[in-house]
C-alpha positions as CSV (number, residue, x, y, z in Angstrom):
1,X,91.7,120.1,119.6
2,X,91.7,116.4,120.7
3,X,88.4,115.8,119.4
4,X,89.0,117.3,116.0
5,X,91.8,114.5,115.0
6,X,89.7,111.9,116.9
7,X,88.6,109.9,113.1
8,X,92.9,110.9,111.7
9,X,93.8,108.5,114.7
10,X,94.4,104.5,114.1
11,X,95.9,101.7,115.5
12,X,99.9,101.1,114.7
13,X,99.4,98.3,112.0
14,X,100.4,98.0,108.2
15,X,97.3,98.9,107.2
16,X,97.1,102.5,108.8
17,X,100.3,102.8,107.7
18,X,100.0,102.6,104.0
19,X,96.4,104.1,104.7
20,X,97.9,107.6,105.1
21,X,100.1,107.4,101.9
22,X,98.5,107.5,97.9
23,X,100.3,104.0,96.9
24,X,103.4,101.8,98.7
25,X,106.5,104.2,98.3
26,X,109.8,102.9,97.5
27,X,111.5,103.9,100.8
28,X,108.7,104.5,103.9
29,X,111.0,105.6,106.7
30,X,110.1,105.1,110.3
31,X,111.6,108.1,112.4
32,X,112.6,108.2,116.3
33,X,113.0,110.9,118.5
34,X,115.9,109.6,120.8
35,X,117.9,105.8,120.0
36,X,118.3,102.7,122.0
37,X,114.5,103.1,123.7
38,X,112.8,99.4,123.8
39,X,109.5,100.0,123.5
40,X,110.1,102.3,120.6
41,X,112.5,99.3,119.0
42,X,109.7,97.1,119.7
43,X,107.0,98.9,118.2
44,X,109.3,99.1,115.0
45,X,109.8,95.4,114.8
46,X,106.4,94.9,115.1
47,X,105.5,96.9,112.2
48,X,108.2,96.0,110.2
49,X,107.2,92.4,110.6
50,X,103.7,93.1,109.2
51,X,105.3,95.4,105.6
52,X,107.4,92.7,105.3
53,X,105.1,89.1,105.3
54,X,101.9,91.9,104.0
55,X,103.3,93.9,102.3
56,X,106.0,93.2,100.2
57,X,109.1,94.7,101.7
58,X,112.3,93.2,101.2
59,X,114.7,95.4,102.6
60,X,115.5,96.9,106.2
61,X,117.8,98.8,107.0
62,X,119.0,101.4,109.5
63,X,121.2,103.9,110.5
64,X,124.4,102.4,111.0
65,X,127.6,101.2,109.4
66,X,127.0,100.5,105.5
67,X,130.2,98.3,105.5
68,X,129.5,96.9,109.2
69,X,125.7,96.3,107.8
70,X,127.4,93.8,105.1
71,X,128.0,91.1,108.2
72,X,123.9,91.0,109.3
73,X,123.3,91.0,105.9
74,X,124.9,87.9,105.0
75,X,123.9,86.5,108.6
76,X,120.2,86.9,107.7
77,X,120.4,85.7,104.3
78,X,122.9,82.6,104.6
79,X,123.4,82.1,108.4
80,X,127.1,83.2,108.4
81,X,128.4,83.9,111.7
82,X,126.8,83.5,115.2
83,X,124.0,85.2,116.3
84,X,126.7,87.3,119.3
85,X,129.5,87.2,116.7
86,X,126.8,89.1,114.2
87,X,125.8,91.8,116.9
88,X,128.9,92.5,117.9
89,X,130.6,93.0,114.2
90,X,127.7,94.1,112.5
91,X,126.4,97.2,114.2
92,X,128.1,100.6,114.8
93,X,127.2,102.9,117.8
94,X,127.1,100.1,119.8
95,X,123.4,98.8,118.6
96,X,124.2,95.7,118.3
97,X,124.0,95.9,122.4
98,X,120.7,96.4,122.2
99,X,118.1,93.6,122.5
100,X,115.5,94.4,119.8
101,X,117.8,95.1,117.8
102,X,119.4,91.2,118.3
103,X,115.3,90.0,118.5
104,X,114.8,92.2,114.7
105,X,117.9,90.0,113.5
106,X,117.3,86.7,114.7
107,X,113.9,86.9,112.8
108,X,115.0,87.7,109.6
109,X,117.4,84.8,109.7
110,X,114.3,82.6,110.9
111,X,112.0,84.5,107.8
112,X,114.4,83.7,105.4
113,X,115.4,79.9,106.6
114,X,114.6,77.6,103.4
115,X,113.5,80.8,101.3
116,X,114.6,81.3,97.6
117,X,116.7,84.3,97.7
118,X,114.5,86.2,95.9
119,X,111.5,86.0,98.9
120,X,114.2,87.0,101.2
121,X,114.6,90.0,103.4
122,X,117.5,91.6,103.2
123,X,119.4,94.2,106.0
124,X,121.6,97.2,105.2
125,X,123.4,100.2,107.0
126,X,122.9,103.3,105.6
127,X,125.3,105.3,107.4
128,X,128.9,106.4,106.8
129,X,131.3,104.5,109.2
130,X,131.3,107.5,111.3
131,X,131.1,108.1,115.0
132,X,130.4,111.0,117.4
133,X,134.3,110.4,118.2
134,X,135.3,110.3,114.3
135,X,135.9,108.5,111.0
136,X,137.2,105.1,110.1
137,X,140.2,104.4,107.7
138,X,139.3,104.6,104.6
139,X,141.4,101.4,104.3
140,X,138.5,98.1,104.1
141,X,136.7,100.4,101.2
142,X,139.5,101.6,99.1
143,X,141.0,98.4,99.0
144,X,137.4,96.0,98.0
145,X,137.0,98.6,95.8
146,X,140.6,97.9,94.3
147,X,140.6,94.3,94.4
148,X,136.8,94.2,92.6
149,X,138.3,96.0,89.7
150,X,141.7,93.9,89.7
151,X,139.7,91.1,89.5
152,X,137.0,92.1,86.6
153,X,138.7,95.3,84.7
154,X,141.6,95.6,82.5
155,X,144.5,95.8,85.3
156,X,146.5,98.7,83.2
157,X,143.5,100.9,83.8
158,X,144.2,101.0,87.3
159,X,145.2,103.9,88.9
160,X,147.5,102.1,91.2
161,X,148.5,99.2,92.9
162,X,147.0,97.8,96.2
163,X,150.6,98.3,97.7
164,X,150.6,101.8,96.4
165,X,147.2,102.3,98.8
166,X,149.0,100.8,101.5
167,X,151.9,102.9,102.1
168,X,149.7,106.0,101.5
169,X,147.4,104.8,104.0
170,X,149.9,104.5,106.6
171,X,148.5,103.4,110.2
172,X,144.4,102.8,110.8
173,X,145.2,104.8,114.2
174,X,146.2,107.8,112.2
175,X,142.8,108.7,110.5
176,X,140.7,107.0,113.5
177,X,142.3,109.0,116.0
178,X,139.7,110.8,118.5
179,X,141.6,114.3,118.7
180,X,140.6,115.1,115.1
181,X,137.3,115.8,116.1
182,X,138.3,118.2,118.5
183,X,141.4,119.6,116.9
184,X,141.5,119.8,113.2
185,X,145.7,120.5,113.1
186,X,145.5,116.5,114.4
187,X,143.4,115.7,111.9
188,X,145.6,113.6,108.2
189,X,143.0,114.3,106.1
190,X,144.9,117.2,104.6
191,X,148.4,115.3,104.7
192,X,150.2,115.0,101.0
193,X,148.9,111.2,100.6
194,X,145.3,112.3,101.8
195,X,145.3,114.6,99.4
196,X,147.1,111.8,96.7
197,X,144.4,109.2,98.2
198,X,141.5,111.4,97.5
199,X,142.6,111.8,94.0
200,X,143.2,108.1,93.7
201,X,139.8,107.1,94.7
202,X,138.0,109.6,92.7
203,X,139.6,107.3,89.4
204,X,138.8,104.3,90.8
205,X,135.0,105.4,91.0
206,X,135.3,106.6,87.9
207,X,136.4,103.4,86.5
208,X,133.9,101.7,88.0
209,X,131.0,104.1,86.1
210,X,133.6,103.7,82.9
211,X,133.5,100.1,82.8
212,X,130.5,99.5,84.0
213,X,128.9,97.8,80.6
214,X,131.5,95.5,81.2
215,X,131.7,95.0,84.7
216,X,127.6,94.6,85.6
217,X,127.8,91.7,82.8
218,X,130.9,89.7,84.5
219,X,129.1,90.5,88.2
220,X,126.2,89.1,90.7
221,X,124.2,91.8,91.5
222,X,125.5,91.4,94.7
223,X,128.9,92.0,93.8
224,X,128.2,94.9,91.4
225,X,126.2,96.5,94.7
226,X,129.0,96.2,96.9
227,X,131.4,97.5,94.4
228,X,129.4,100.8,94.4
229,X,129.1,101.2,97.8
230,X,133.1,100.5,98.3
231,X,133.4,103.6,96.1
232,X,130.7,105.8,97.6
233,X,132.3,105.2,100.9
234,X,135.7,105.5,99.9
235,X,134.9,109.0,98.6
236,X,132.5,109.9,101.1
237,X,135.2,108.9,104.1
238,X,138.5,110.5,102.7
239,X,136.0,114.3,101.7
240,X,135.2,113.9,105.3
241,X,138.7,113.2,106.6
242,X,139.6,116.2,104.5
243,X,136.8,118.8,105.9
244,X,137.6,117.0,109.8
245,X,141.0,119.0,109.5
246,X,139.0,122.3,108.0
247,X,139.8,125.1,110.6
248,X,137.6,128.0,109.4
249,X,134.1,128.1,111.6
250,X,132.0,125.9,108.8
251,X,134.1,122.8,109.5
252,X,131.1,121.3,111.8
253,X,128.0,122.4,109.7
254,X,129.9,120.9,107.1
255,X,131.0,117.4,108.6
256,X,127.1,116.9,109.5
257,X,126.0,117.7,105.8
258,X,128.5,115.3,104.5
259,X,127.6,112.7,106.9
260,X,123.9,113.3,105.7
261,X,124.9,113.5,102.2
262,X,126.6,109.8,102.3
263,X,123.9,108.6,104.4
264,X,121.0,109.9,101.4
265,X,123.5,108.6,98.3
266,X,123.5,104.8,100.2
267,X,119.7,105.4,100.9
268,X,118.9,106.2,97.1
269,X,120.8,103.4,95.7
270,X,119.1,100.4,98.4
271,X,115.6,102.2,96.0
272,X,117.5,101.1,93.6
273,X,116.9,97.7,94.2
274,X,113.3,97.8,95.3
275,X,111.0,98.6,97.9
276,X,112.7,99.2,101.9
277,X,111.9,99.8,105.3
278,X,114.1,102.4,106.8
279,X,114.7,103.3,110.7
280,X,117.1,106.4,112.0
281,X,117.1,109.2,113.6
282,X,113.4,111.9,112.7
283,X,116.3,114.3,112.7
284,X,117.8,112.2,109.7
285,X,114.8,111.4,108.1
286,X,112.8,114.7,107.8
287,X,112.0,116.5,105.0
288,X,112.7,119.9,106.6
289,X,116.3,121.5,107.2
290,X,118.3,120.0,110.6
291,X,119.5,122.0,113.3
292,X,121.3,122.0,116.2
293,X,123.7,123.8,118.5
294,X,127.0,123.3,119.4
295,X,129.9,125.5,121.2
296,X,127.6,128.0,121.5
297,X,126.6,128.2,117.5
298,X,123.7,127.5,115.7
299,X,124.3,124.9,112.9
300,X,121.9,124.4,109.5
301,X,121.9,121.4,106.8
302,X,119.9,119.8,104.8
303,X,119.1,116.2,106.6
304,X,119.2,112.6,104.3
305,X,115.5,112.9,104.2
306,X,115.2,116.2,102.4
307,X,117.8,114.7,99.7
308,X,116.2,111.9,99.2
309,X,112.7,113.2,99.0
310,X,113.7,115.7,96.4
311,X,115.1,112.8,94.3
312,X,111.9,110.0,94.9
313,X,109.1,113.0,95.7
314,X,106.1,110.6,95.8
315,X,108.2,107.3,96.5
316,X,109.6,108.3,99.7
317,X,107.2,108.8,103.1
318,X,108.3,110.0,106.1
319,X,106.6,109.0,109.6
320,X,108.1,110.6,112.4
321,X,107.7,108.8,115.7
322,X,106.9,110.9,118.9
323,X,107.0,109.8,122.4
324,X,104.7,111.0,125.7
325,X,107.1,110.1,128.6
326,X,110.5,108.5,129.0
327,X,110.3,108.8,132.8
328,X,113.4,106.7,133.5
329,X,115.2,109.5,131.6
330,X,113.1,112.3,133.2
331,X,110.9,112.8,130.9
332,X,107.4,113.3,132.4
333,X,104.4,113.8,131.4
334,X,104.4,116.7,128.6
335,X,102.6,120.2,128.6
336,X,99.0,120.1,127.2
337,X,100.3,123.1,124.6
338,X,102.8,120.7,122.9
339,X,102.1,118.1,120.2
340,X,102.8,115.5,122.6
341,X,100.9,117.0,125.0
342,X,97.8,117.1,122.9
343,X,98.7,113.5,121.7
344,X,98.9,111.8,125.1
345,X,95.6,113.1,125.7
346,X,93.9,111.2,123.8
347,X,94.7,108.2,126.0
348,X,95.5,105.8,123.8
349,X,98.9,103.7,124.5
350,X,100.2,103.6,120.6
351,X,98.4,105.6,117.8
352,X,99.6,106.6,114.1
353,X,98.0,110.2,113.1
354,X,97.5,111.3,110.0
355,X,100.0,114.3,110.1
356,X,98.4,117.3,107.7
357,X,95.3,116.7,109.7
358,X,97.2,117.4,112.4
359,X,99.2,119.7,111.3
360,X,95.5,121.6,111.2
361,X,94.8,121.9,114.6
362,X,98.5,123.0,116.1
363,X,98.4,126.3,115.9
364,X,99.5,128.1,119.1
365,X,101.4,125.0,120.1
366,X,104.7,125.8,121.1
367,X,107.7,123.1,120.9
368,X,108.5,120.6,123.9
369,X,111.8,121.4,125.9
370,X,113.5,118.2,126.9
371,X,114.8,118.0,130.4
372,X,117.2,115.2,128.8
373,X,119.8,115.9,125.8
374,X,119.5,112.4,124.2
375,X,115.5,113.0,123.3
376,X,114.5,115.3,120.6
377,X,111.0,116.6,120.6
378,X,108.8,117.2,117.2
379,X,108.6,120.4,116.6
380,X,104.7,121.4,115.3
381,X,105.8,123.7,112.8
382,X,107.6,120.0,111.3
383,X,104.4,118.2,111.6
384,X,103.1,119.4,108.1
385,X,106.2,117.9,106.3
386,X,105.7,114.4,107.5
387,X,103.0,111.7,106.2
388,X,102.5,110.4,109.5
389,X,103.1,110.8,113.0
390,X,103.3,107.1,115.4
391,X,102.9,108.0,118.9
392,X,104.0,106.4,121.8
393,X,102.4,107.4,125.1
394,X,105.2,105.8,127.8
395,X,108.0,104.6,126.8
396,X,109.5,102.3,129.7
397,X,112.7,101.3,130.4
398,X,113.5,97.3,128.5
């Protein structure tokens, strides 16, 4: 089987890249199978660097805070902020601890140093602020959103005041509170003023769409942006808030599918604004239905990549990223009957595959079983909804 993808196998480079696809998509997404890896960080700078000063690509972004994301952003593009102070606020998940993470930001700020802001590249988060441990306040987006529109929109419109918010916000620690995720009775997300908050928001995006005419005319695009991603958040945060205190057995299929949902929503309005580079999760990214187990249960729902790719079709490309051996996190060398296993035969240290001709020569594959929970294998019945597949052979401990 080797030798039948031998001429589908190139080089990780730009140029293979966009080789595999009909014409430069709006979003090409660059998938990983577990997070915080070097070499696999590494081998995305690398080829991020090349879409960007070859290419054309203006945007990067990556799956973490959308608000948080708004510190590197203005880092890159106006050198706000330290280079510690900008790793430290700016990432969620902890990434800005990781060191090609900090080496992808310090050379942006370097690209764009004495560039018009139109040649610049520009950084985003695409997902909710969410962690595994729970939500934020919806607090920093409802209140943007609020003073935007003070600011630029006929003040009687308003729903409410920014004091009115406050007092039905209450305490940050009572929405970010860790027992909600494990005990939806802890959970305020059904409380009277959640419930009078979610209502409040929902006006205030629609205000925004109302006035828009007006608002987009009296606005940078910058600040118009922002405004609509105060409002996605705001609503995206307090429906999850509410479904976090859901008690009937969907709650968790349904908390991943909004988190997937808000992720797709910020990822279709960065197209928007042009052509980006995107790095998650392949489990975010893919085209095909997620799953995953938990408590026992099988869970199902549709992943930010199959949203997307039903709205752009064409203009989104998918490249999932598969790795050979992680042996610091024992994984070692992989069957010969798995993708990888057939992959890391060919030898070759770092190789981008044309993934239906690979999809061709899979059958009787079976999937890879990870020894280690944080690393998710492709699956070869996947490989067929991808545009690509970048392998990495070993990756090694940073």
């Amino acid at each position: 089987m080797t030798a039948a993808i031998t001429d589908a196998v190139h080089g990780v480079d730009a140029t293979a890249v966009l080789g595999l696809l009909p014409a430069r998509p709006l979003l090409l997404a660059l998938g990983e199978p577990t997070h915080g890896e070097d070499t696999l960080l590494r081998l995305r700078n690398d080829l991020f660097r090349q879409l960007v000063e070859q290419e054309g690509y203006r945007m990067i972004t990556m799956e973490t805070d959308c608000l948080r994301g708004l510190v590197v952003d203005e880092h890159v593009t106006s050198g706000v902020g330290s280079l510690d102070e900008v790793m430290e606020r700016g990432f969620s998940h902890e990434w800005g601890a990781f060191p090609a993470n900090r080496e992808l930001v310090r050379w942006m700020r370097a690209y764009n140093d004495g560039r018009p802001a139109s040649e610049q590249v520009r950084f985003a988060g695409f997902d909710g602020p969410l962690e595994i441990t729970g939500a934020a306040s919806p607090r920093p987006a409802l209140t943007a959103l609020t003073a935007y529109l003070a600011d630029r929109a006929d003040t009687d419109l308003l729903p409410c005041t920014a004091e009115t918010l406050d007092d039905l916000l209450g305490a940050d620690e009572r929405w970010t509170d860790p027992a909600a995720m494990r005990h939806p009775s802890e959970s305020v997300g059904r409380t009277p003023e959640a419930r009078q908050l979610r209502l409040l928001a929902d006006d205030l995006a629609t205000l925004l769409d109302a006035q828009a005419p007006h608002l987009v005319a009296v606005s940078t695009p910058d600040e118009w942006f922002r405004a609509r991603l105060y409002a996605r958040t705001a609503t995206g945060l307090l429906r999850y808030h509410y479904w976090t205190a859901d008690p009937t057995p969907a709650r968790l299929t349904r908390l991943l599918a909004l988190r997937d949902s808000m992720m797709a929503a910020n990822l279709l309005a960065l197209a928007e604004r042009g052509p980006a580079l995107v790095n998650a999760h392949n489990g975010h990214l893919q085209r095909d239905r997620s799953t995953m187990r938990m408590g026992g249960a099988p869970l199902r729902w549709w992943s930010a990549g199959a949203i997307v790719s039903t709205h752009l079709r064409e203009e989104y490309a998918f490249l999932a990223t598969a790795v050979g051996t992680i042996r610091h996190q024992g994984v070692d060398t992989p069957d010969p009957d798995t993708v990888e296993g057939m992959l890391y035969a060919l030898g070759q240290d770092r190789c981008v595959v044309d993934a239906r001709r690979l999809a061709t020569t899979l059958g009787g594959l079976s999937p890879r079983v990870s020894p280690w929970f944080g690393y998710s294998p492709l699956d070869p019945a996947r490989v067929v909804n991808t545009d690509g597949v970048v392998f990495v052979r070993d990756s090694r401990r940073g």
